[in-house]
N, C-alpha and C positions, 0 to 999 in steps of 0.2 A: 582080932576085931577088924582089922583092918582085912585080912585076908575075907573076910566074910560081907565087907561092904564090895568086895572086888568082885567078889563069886553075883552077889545081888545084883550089880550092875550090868554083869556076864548076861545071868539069867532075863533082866528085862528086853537086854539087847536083843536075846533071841526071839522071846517071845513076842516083842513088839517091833517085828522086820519091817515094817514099810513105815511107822513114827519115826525108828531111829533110823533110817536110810533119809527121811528127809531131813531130819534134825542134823546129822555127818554132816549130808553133803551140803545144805544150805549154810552152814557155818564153815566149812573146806572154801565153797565158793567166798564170804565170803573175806575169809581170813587170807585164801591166796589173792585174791585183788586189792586189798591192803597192803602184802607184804610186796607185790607187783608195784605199787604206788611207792611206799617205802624206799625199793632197792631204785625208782627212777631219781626220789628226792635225792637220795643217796648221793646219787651219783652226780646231779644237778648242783646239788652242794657242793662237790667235791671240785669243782674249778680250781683251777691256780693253787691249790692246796701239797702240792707236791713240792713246791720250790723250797730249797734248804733255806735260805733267810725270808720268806714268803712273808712271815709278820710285821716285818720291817719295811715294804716295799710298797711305796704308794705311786700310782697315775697321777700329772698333773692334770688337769682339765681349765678353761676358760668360760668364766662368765661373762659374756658381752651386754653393755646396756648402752642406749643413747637416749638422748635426753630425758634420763629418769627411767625410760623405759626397757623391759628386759628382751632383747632379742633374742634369746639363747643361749644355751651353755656348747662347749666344743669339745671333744679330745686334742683337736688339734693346738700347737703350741710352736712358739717361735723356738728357733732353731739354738740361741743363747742363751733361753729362759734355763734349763738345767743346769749349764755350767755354773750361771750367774748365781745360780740358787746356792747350790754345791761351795761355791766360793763364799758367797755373802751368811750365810748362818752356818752356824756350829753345829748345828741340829743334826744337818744333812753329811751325808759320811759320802755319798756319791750320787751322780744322775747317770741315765741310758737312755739314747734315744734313738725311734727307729723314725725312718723317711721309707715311705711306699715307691716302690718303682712304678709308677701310675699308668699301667695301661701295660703291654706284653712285650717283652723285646724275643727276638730271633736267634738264637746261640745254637751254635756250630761248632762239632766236633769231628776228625778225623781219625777213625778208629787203627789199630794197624793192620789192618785188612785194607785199608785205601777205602773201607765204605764209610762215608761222609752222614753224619747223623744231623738234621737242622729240625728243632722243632722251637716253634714258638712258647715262651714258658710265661708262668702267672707267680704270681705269688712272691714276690723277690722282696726282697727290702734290705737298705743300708744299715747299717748299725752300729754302733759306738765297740772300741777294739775290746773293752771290759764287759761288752754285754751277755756273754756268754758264763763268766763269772759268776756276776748279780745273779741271772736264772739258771734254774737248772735241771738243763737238758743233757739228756743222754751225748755224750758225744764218743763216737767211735773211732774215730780216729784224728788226730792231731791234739792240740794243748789248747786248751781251752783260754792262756791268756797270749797265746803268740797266733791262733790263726788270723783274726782280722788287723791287726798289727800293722803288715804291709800294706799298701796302693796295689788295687788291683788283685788281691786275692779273693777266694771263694769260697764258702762253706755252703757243701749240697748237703739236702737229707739224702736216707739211705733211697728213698725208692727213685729220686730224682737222682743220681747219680747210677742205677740200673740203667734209666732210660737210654744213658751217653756211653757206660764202660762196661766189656763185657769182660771174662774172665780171659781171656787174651790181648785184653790189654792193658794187664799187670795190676799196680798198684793205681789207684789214681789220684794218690795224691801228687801232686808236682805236673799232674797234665794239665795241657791249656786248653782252654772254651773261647772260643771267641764271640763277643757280644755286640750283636748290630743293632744301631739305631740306641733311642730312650735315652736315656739319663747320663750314663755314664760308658757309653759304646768304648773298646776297648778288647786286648786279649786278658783275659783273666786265670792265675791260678789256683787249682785247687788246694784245698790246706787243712779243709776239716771235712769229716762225711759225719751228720747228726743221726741220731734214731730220727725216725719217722715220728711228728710231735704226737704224746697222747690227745686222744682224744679230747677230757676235760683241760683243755688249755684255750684260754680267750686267744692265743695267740696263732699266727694260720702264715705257716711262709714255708716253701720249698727252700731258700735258698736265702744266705745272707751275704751282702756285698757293704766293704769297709765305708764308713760313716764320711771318710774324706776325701771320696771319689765324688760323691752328690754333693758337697761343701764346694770340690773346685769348679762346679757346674756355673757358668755366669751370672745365671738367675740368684745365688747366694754369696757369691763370689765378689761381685761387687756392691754387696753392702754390707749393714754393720750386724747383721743379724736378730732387730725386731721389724722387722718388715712381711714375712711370708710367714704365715702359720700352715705348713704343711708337715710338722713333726711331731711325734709323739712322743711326751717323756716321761718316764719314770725317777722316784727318788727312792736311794735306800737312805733311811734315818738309823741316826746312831740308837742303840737299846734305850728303853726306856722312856723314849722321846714323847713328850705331851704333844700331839696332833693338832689340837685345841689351843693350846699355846701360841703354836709355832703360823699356824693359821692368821693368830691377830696381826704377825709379821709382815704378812703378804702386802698390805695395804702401800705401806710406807717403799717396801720393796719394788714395786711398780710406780709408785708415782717417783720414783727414780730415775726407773727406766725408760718408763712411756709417759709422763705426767706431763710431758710436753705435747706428744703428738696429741691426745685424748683430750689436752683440756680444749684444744683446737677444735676441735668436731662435738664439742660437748658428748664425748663418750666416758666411757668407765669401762675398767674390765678388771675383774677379782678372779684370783687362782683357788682354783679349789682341787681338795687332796680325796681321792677313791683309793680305798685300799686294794691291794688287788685280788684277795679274796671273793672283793664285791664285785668286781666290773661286770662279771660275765651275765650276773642275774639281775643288776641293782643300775645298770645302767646298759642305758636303747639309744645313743647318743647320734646322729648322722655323724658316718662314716668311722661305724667301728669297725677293728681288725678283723670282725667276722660277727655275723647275727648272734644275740645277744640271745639270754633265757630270758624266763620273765619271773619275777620275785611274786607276781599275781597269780602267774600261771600256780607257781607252787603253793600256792597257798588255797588256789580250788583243788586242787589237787589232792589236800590235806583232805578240804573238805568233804571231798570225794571219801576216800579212805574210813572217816570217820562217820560218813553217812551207811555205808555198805556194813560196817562193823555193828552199827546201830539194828540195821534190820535186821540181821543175820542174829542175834543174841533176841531181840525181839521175837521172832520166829521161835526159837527154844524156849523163851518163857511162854508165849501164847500156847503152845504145843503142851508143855508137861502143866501148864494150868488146866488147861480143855480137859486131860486128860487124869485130873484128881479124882473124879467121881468113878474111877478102874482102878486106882490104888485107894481109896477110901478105907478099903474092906481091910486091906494089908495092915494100914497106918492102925485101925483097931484091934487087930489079933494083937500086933506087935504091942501096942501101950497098953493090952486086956493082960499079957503075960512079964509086964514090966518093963518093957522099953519106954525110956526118958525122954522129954522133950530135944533135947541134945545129942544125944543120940541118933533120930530121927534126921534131924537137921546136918549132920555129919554123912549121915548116909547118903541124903539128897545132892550135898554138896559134892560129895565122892563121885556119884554118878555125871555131877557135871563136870569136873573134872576130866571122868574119862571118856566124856564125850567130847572134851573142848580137847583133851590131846590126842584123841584120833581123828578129830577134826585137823587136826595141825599138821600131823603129819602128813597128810592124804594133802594138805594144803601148800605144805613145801613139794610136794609131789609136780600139783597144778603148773606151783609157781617155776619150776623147772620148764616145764612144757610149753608154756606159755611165753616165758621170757623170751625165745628168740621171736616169739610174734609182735612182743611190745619192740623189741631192740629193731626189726625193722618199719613199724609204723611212725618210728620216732627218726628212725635213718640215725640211728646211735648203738653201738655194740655198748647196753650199760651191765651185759655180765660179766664184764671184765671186775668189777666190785663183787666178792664174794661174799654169800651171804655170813657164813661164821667169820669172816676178817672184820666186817662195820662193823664195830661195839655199837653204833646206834639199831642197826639192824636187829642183830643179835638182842638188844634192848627191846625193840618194839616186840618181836617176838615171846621173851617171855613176858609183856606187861599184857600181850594180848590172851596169851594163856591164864595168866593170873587173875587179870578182870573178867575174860570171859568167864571165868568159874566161877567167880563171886558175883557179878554183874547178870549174868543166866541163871545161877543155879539158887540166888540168895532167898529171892522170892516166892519162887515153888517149893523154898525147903521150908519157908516159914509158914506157908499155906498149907501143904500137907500135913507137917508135924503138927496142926492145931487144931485138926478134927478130934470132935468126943466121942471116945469110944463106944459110948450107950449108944448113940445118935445115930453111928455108923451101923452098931451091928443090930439094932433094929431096923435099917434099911430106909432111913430117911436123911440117906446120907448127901440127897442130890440138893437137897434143902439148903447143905453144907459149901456147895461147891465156891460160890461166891467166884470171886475177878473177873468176873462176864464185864464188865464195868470198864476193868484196868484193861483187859483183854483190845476191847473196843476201841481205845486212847493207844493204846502201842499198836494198832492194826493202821489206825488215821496216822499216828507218827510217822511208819513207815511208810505208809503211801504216800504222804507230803513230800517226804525227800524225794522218794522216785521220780513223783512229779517233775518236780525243780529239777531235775537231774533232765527229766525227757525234754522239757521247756527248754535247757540251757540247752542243749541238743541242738532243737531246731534253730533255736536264734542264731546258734555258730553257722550251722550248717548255710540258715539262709540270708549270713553277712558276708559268707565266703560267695555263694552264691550271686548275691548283689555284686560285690569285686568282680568278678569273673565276667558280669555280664554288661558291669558299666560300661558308657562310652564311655573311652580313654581319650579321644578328642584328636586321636589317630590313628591310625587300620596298622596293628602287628604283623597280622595273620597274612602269609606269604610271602614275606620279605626274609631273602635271604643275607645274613651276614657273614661275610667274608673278610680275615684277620689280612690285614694289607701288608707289605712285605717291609721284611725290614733290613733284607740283603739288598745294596743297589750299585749295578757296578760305575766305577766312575767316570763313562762319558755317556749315562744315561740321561734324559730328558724327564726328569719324574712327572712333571705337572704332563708335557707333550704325552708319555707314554700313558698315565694314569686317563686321558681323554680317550684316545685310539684304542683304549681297553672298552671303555664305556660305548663308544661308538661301536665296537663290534659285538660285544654283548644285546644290542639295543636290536641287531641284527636277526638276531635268534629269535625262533618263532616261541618261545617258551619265557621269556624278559619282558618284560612290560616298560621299567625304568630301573635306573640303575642311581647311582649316588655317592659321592666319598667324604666323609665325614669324621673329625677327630672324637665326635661322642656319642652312643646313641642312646635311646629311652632304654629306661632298665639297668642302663650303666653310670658311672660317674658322668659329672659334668666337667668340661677340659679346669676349669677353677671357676674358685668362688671369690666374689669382691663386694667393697662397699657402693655403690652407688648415688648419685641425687640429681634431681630435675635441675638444668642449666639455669643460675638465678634463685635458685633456694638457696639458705644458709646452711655450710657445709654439716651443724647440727641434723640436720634434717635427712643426713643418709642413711641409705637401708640396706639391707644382702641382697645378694643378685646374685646368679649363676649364668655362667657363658658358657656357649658350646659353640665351635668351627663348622660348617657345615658348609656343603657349597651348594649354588644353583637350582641342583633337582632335588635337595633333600626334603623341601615341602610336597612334591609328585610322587616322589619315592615311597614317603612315609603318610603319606595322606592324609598332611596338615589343612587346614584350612585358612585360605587366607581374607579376613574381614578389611583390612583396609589396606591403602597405599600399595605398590609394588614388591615382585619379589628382587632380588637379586639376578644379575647377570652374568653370564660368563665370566665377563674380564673385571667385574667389580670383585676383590680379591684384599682390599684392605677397610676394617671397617673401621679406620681412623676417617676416612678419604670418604669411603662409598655410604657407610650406614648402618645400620644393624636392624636385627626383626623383634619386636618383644612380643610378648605374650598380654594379653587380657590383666592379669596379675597385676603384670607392672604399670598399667595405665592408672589404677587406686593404689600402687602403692606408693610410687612417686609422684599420685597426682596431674597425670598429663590429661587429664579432662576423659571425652569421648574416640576413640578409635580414629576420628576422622581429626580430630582435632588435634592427635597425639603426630600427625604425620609434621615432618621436617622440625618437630622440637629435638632438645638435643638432651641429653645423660653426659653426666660427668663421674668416669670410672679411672679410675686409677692416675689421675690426674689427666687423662686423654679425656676429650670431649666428642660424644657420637652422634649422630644424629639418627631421627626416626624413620627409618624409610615404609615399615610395615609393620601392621599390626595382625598377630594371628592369634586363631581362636584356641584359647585355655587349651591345654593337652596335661595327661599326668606323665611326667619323664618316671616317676617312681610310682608306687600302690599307690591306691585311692588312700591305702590307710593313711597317706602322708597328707596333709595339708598343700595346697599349689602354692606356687614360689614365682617371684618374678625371673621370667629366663629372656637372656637375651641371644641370639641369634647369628654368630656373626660370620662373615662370608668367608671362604677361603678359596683357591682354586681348584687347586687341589691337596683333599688330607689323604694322609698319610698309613693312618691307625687302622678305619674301615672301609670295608667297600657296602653298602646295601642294593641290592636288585629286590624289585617284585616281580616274583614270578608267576608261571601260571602252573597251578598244581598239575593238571593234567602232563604226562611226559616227564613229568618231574627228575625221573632219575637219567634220561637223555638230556634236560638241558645242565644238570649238574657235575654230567662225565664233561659236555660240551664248555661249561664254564671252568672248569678247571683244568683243561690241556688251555685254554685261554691265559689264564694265569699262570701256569707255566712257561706259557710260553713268552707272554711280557716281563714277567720277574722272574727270572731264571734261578734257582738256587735258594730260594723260598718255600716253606712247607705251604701245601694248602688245607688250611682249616677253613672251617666254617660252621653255623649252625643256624637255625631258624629264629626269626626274632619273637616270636611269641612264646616258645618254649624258654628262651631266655629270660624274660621282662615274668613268666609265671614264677616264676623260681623265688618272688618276693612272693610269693601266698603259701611258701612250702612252712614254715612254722603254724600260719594258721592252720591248714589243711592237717599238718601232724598234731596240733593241739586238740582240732574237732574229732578225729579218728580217733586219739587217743580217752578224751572226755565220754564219746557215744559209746567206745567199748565199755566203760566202768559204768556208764551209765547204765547199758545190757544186762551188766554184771549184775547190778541192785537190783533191779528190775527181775531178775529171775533168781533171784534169793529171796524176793518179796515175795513173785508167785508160790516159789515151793513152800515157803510157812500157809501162803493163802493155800494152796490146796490141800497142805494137812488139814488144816484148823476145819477149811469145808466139808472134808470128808467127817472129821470126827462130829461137826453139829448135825452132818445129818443121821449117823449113826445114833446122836443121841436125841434124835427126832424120828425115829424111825414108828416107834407108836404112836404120833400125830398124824406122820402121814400117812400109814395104815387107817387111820380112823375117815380121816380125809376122804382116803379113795371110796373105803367102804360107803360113805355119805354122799358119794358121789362127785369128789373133786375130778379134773382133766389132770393129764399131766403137764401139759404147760402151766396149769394154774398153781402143782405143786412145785415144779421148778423156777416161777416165778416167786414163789410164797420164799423160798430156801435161798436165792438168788439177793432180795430187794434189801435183806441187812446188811450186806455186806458191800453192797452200792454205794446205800446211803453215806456209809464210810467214805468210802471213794470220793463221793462229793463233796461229804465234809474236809475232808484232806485239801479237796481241789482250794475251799475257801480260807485254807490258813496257809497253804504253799503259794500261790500265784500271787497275793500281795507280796511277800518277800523274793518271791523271782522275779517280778516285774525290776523292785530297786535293783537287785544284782547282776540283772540284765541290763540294766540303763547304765551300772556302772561302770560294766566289762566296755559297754560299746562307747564311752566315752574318751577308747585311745584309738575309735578312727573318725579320721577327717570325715569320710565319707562313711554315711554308715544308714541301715536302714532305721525306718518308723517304725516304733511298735507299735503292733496294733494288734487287734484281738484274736485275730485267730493263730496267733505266737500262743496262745494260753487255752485258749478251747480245743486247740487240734491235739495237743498235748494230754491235755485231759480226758478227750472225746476217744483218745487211743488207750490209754490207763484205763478206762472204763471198758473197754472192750478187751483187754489184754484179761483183768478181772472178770468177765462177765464168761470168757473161758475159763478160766481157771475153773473160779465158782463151778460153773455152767455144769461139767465135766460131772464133778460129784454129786450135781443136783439131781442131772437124770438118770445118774444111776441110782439114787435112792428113788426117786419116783417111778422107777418101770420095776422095784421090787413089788412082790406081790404081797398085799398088803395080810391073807392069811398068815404067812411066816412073823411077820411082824409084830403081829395079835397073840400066836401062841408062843411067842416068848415071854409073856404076861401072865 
């Protein structure tokens, strides 16, 4: 029997080549853009998941509030909060914490060739001597609990360690790097070389330097260690440990520690625990070890997947529905010579079956071909997850073959197997057809999602858009950045030389202004602090951000300045000279209006500064962020960067011209650089890969919907073909018959429009509720959407319309 439902399914295959070619491939498409969705969750999911005690290891984090009110949560954490933790509860079995080398230091190596290797490096961070332990990283060479051990040792990854040692110059463990400038300048040895970190790791560092080189740093050195939250830390808890428990602890735990300083300022601050499974997706925090996923994103993502599946199996029911009144004849020979209702309904389901598994394969086929398309739109290699390794993969896989059989094939098996054989084989069987109805409701289903789908399109498309096009409230565009040196030999003049550089740059007919600066937009701010208006009660302070800058960096960067003066030359301390704030800080500490806010003073860090100027709003980060109060303050000369605006024209003559300049004042220094717009864009690369990514799947449905629609068009007018025979004969046009064939399946379209766009409307308002800056919706976010569905349809349709209307309507007649 079985053999004979196979042969049956065979036989229809062939016979009906262009039903089942759309039927395959509109469920191929889109079972592989599901299983493309699937292997990305996969992967997305798969964060921190590799680490051998990964369950046990949770992130501190900080929630700050003053007076009642919540300022925000941190990653960041005091430098003792771990230890203390680790010591004070039973709970905790150990802490790890890492400190960012905040900004790039210069490291030099002498190969045995005598060629001298100096590149400035990113990604550094200090680390506790067990941190290596706790997680688990590949390490290739050295002991994972002796390398950070000593003062002054190194662990590179493998590709940052290519960069320094070639294969002639042996082993590199035990060679020395010498590190200039930052944190901890110093000669260092090497002791471990890491793999290169997987991908799915929240964690992003070339290199790790011992936790008690940045300890003997002054700034931590001379206090007691709850003063600076610039560290990150993690806990491992012993088995079994209540989370929730251990949680209610924290309270008392702090006002131990800090319940003196806080009650001073009318502050509070509560620790809270992220497992680390979570962090990657479940938490967007300012200033995490690297851009975050979004737990949202995955979850339209889902939606996605589940909408594409929807049409796709929809499609196959509309299809072998339309198409009962050509099997009618069959279903009554068979129940005229004794075939069972059961029977019937086994065969139909068979058939779906073997079209949902050559759909499948043909769809891991896709999903092959496709995947390095997704893996670069994402700027993520996610085929490194095989699809037979996920058991969830491998799961969705057979639940999509299983439902799809049952879910596609249930309906049309219970509608065929219930024609009456009298009915049929007297030839009024069309009488029988029935689901025109159902048909109609899963055509509107499907084109709802699409909609939503084309809709959520454009709103991404045109918030990115909006971003891109906002004033930023300072000109990016031409400013060149240049990494400042971090080799200086020692009877050099830094501030003199760092001037005589600017001045001859300034020279060149391609420099416009130039600027040196310890932070610039798009990057960190030099640190964050609490601040308040001189005279308010210390209750009353808010966050602030400071950046170094000197003299030209409002010219440089084309700040605007609303009130009071800028900085001078030799003004170079802003205890002394003054500071600049931004618009922000005038409502947030309340210094009145711009003119009024001049010669009031800020009280930061127990220094008191005064206002010398006020400048107009600017975004240091995306619009997506909320503005912040920044304040300004002078330096003479920094250190970190150098900015020039140049003049595009001649571009790559003033940039040979600028860098024998810099060579030639800082001798022994690499020259980098790069463009500051290209830099400061690099905050819209998650959006941009989220839109790209969304518009593909969106494509995807979209032409899984057409090809059910152009089945389904073709067979209504095949079985209208003696209408519109009679039509012509009577004298119809043929626009008039292609309009006639065309306006049911509009209707749809429109009806669709009225049940998708109220519910895209909410989930468009809610998507756009995590940027600061964000556009209006307004109406033509949902009619152009529409206005394009209808036109995408009205091809489709269109296609089969006029080829039954330019048939001659005699053949049509004598099939009768």
């Amino acid at each position: 029997m079985a053999l004979f439902y196979l042969k049956s399914a065979l036989r229809m295959l062939r016979k009906r080549k262009v039903f089942s070619l759309i039927t395959i491939l509109g469920l191929a498409i889109g079972m592989a853009a599901c299983l493309l969705i699937v292997q990305y969750l996969s992967f997305e999911l798969s964060y921190d998941t590799f680490h051998r005690h990964g369950d046990h290891i949770y992130r501190v984090t900080l929630e700050h509030y003053r007076n009642g009110e919540h300022l925000g949560q941190s990653p960041y954490t005091y430098h003792k909060i771990g230890p203390a933790l680790a010591t004070d509860l039973p709970e905790i079995e150990g802490s790890e914490r890492l400190h960012p080398h905040y900004g790039s230091a210069v490291l030099t190596y002498t190969r045995s060739n005598g060629r001298q290797i100096v590149l400035h490096e990113e990604d550094m961070y200090f680390a506790d001597s067990t941190f290596l332990q706790t997680f688990t990283f590949e390490l290739l060479r050295g002991d994972a609990g002796d390398v950070l051990n000593k003062p002054f040792s190194m662990v590179l990854s493998e590709s940052m360690a290519a960069r320094y040692f070639s294969e002639e110059d042996g082993d590199p463990i035990g060679q020395t790097i010498e590190m200039h400038s930052g944190w901890a300048p110093g000669s260092y040895t090497v002791t471990g070389i890491l793999a290169d970190l997987p991908v799915n790791s929240h964690f992003d560092f070339n290199c790790l330097l011992p936790m008690q080189n940045v300890l003997a740093n002054s700034q931590y050195a001379d206090q007691d260690g709850w003063s600076w939250t610039n560290f990150y830390t993690y806990l491992r808890m012993q088995p079994q440990t209540d989370t929730l428990g251990l949680q209610s602890k924290f309270a008392d735990f702090m006002a131990n520690y800090k319940g003196e300083d806080l009650a001073a300022s009318n502050g509070r601050e509560e620790i809270r625990l992220q497992a680390l499974s979570d962090i990657y997706l479940h938490s967007n925090l300012p200033g995490e070890l690297k851009p975050s996923g979004s737990a949202e994103g995955v979850s339209y993502f889902v939606i996605i997947a589940l909408f594409i599946l929807v049409i796709a199996w929809i499609n196959y029911v509309n299809l072998a529905t339309a198409r009962s009144l050509e099997r009618a004849r069959e279903v009554g020979i068979r129940k005229t010579v004794g075939a069972r209702k059961g029977q019937l309904i086994t065969q139909f389901l068979v058939e779906s079956l073997f079209f949902n598994l050559i759909a499948i394969l043909l769809a891991l086929v896709l999903m092959a071909e496709f995947l390095p398309v997704l893996s670069e739109l994402i700027g993520k290699d996610i085929s490194a997850i095989s699809v037979w390794q996920d058991p969830r993969i491998v799961g969705v896989l057979l639940a999509i073959l299983i439902l799809g059989t049952l879910l596609s094939g249930l309906y049309p098996a219970f509608v065929l197997s219930s024609f009456r054989p009298a009915s049929v084989l007297k030839g009024s069987g069309q009488k029988l057809a029935g689901g025109s109805s159902l048909r109609k409701v899963l055509v509107v289903v499907q084109f709802a999602a699409s909609l939503a789908l084309i809709a959520g399109t454009f709103v991404i498309y045109r918030q990115i858009q909006f971003m891109n096009e906002k004033d930023l409230g300072f000109t990016p565009e031409q400013v060149l950045v240049i990494k400042g040196p971090g080799v200086l030999a020692d009877d050099i003049d830094f501030g003199q030389t760092m001037r005589s550089l600017k001045a001859e740059a300034l020279q060149m007919p391609g420099v416009i202004a130039a600027s040196s600066c310890q932070a610039i937009p798009g990057g960190q701010f030099n640190f964050n602090t609490n601040l308040r208006r001189l005279g308010a009660e210390e209750s009353e302070q808010q966050g602030g951000s400071i950046a170094w800058v000197d003299a030209d960096f409002l010219s440089t960067f084309g700040l605007e300045l609303l009130a009071g003066r800028n900085f001078n030359a030799e003004e170079v301390n802003f205890r002394k000279d003054g500071v600049l704030i931004n618009q922000q800080a005038l409502e947030t500490f309340k210094l009145g209006t711009a003119q009024e806010a001049l010669q009031k003073q800020l009280i930061t860090s127990g220094d008191t500064v005064r206002v010398l100027g006020v400048v107009k709003d600017f975004n240091w980060f995306s619009p997506r962020q909320a503005l912040s109060p920044v304040l300004l303050a002078p330096v003479g000369a920094a250190r970190r960067y150098i900015a020039l605006r140049v003049d595009p024209a001649g571009i790559d003559l003033t940039l040979a011209a600028l860098q024998s300049l810099f060579d030639r004042m800082f001798p022994g220094n690499p020259s980098e650089y790069y463009f500051l717009d290209e830099f400061f864009d690099r905050q819209y690369k998650a959006d941009k890969q989220f839109a790209a990514v969304f518009g593909l799947f969106a494509a995807l449905a979209i032409l899984v919907a057409c090809l059910g629609l152009f089945g389904l068009a073709s067979f209504t007018a095949a079985r209208r073909r003696k209408e519109i025979g009679v039509r012509k004969v009577l004298g119809a046009t043929v626009p008039a018959v292609v309009w006639l064939l065309m306006t049911d399946f509009l209707k749809l379209v429109l009806f669709a429009g009225l049940i998708a766009l109220p519910l895209a409307y909410f989930a468009i308002d809610a998507w756009l509720e995590d940027y600061a800056s964000r556009i209006a919706i307004s109406a033509d976010l949902f009619l152009l959407p529409l206005a394009l569905l209808l036109l995408i349809a009205a091809l489709t349709v269109g296609s089969q319309s006029v080829r039954a209307a330019l048939t001659n309507p005699v053949n049509a007649l004598k099939l009768e």
